[in-house]
Phi, psi and omega in degrees: 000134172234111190281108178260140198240102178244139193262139196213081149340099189269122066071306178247039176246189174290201200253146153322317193317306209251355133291305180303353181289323171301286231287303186307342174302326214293320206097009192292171149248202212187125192213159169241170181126157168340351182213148146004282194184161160203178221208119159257131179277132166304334203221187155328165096244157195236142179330327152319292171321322190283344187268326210303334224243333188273326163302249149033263200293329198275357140172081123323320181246001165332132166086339175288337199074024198249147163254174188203156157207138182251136131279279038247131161211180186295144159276029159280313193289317186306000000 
């Protein structure tokens, strides 16, 4: 499974430089292409998991000025 993460920046948030600082403590990686970043799961994961994980970024970027949207999908699927 692979969490893809994309991002929207605010003018009166924080710097990318200081987003991107998070999301990698985070495990994200940083990519190009339709999406951001994305995150590969070691295992299986299950809808619990997946808000559990969203709960998780959202804060992380609490405070920053950034909106965000994850997908999760198989990573077969990608």
């Amino acid at each position: 499974m692979k969490t893809y993460l994309l991002i929207w920046f605010s003018s009166e948030g924080a710097s990318p430089s200081e987003v991107n600082k998070r999301l990698l403590s985070m495990g994200f990686r940083p990519m190009q292409g339709a999406y951001d970043y994305v995150y590969d799961w070691d295992s299986s994961v299950d809808l619990d998991d997946i808000l559990g994980f969203g709960d998780k970024v959202q804060l992380s970027l609490r405070d920053t000025g950034t909106m965000f949207k994850i997908e999760t999908i198989n990573g077969s699927d990608a």
